[in-house]
N, C-alpha and C positions, 0 to 999 in steps of 0.2 A: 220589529225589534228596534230597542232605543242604540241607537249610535253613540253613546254617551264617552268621553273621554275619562277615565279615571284620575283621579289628584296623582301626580308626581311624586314619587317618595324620594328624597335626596339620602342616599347610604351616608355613612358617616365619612367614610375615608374617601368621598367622593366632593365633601367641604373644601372650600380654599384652605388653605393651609393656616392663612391668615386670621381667620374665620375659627377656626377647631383650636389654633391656640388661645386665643379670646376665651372660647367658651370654658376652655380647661384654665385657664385663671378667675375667670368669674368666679366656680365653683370653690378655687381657692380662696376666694375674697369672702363670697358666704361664710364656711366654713372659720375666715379669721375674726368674723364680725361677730360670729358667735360665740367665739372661744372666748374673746375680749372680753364680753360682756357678761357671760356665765361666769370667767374669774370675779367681776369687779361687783358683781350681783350677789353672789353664792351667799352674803354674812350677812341679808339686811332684813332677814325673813324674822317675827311676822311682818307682812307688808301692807297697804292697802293701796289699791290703783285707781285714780281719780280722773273720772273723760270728761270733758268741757267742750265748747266753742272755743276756739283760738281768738274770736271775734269782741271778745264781754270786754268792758272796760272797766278800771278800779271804782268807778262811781255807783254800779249797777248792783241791784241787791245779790244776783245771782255769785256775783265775784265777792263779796264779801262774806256770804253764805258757806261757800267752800273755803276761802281763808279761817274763818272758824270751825268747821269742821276737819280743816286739814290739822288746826291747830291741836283738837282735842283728841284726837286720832295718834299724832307723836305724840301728846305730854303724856297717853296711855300707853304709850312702849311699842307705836306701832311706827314702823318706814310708813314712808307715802311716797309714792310711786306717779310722775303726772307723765305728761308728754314733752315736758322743759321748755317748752314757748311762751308766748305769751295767753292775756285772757284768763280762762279759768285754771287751765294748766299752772299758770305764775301765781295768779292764789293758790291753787295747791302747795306748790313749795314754799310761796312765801308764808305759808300759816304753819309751814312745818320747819321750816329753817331753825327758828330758833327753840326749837322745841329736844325731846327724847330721842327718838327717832328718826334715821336718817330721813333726809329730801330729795327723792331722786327725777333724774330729768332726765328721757329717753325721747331724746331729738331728734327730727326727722329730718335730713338736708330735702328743700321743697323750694322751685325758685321764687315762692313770694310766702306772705303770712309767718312763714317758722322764723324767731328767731331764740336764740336760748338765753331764758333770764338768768337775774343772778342770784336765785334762792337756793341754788343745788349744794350740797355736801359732793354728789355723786351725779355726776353728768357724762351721758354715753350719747355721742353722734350716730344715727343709721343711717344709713344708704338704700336699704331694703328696708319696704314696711309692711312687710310678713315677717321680719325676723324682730323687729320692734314689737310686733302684736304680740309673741312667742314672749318675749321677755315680760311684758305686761300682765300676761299671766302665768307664765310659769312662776312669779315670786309673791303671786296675789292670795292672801287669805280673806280677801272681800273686792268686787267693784262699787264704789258708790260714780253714779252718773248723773253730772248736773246735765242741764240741757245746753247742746248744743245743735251741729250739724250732720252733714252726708260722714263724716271722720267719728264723730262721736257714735251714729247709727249704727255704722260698721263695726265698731268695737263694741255697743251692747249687745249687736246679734251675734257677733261671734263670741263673746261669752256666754250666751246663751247657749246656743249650740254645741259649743265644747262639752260646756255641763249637761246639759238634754242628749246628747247622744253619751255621755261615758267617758268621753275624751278625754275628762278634768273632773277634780274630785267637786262634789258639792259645795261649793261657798255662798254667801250673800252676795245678792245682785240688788245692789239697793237704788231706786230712780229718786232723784230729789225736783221739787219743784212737781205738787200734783198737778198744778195746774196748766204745766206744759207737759206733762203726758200723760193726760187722761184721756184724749183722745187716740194717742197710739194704742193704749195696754187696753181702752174698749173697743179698737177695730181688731185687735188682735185675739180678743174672746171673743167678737160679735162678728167677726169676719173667718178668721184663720180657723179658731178652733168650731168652730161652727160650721165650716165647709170640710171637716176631717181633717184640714191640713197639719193640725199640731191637735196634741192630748189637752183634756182640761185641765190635765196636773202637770201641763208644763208653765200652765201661768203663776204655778206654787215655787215657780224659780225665780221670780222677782219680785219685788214691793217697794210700795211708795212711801216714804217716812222722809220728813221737812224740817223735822227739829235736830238739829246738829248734834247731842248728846242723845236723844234715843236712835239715833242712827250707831254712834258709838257702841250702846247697851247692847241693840240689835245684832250686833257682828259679837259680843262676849257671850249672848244668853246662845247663838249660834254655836258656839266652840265649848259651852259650859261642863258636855261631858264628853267631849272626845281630845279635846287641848288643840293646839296652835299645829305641833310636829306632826310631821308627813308619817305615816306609818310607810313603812318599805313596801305595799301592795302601789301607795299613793305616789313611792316615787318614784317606782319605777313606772306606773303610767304617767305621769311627767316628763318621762322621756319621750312620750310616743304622741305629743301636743302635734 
């Protein structure tokens, strides 16, 4: 017979005092970071949410790319929605700033790389970034995705996922730049979905389009018979992101 110790379960009322009050303000603080930002959110819908490198600089084609496509994105009545830092996130707003639609900048406190440019109409600080991700898409009627890194990765698998499992209504997940991910989207049909681990018609939940106006088209011919508004089935699963 193994002699094996079992893990420790610490009860709740058995916490420092010190310790369980912490925790019960934390949950206070979630809940105010959320509130905040669901008010300051709630009007800018439709949206679109743009994930980038922190890293691109104004000279690199990729950053100019997204300043144009953020720009045609607002002049057509859309928000644009970035991460409010620098890189591709700052072309995003900066191509939306002076546009139709607001420029939003969901900043992440991080102690290097973030800091918040100055293209925003609307600029929200987090602290939490799961409650940053939550906002990113609960006010999204498309992702377009320039390339980036390990942050950008993150945010297109979990739009992914939201959508592929039900979580979140159907939108466009659009990857810009084929030529930096064609190697992911063919290991991910010649790997993933080839070893069973995803359907062949979850790769019908992204695409690769590089021209800045058919990227626009592609998110309208998307919406063309069901419109922008949430029907009441779509928002109330919105609650449950």
């Amino acid at each position: 017979m193994h002699n094996r110790k079992l893990p420790t379960m610490v009860e709740p009322e058995l916490l420092n005092g010190d310790d369980a009050n912490h925790e019960s303000w934390h949950a206070f603080e979630i809940m105010a970071e959320f509130v905040g930002a669901t008010e300051n959110l709630k009007a800018i819908t439709p949206a679109v949410s743009i994930f980038g490198s922190a890293r691109t600089k104004p000279d690199h084609p990729y950053y100019q790319r997204t300043e144009e496509i953020a720009r045609l994105l607002s002049d057509s009545g859309f928000s644009v929605i970035s991460g409010g830092g620098p890189g591709i996130m700052e072309a995003a707003n900066k191509g939306a700033y002076p546009g139709r639609g607001a420029s939003v900048g969901l900043n992440i406190r991080l102690p290097f790389e973030q800091h918040g440019n100055p293209y925003q109409d609307i600029g929200i600080s987090f602290k939490y970034f799961f409650m940053r991700k939550v906002m990113f898409v609960k006010y999204a009627s498309a992702f377009v995705v320039m390339p980036g890194g390990f942050g950008t990765l993150d945010e297109l698998m979990e739009a992914i996922t939201l959508v592929q499992t039900g979580k979140s209504r159907k939108i466009p997940i659009i990857l810009v730049g084929t030529q930096f991910w064609t190697g992911l989207v063919d290991w991910l049909r010649n790997t993933l979905v080839a070893e069973g681990m995803a359907s062949p018609a979850d790769m019908d939940l992204i695409q690769m389009i590089d021209e800045p106006q058919q990227i626009v088209d592609a998110i309208f011919k998307h919406y063309e018979t069901t419109g922008f508004e949430l029907t009441a089935a779509e928002r109330k699963l919105q609650l449950y992101l």
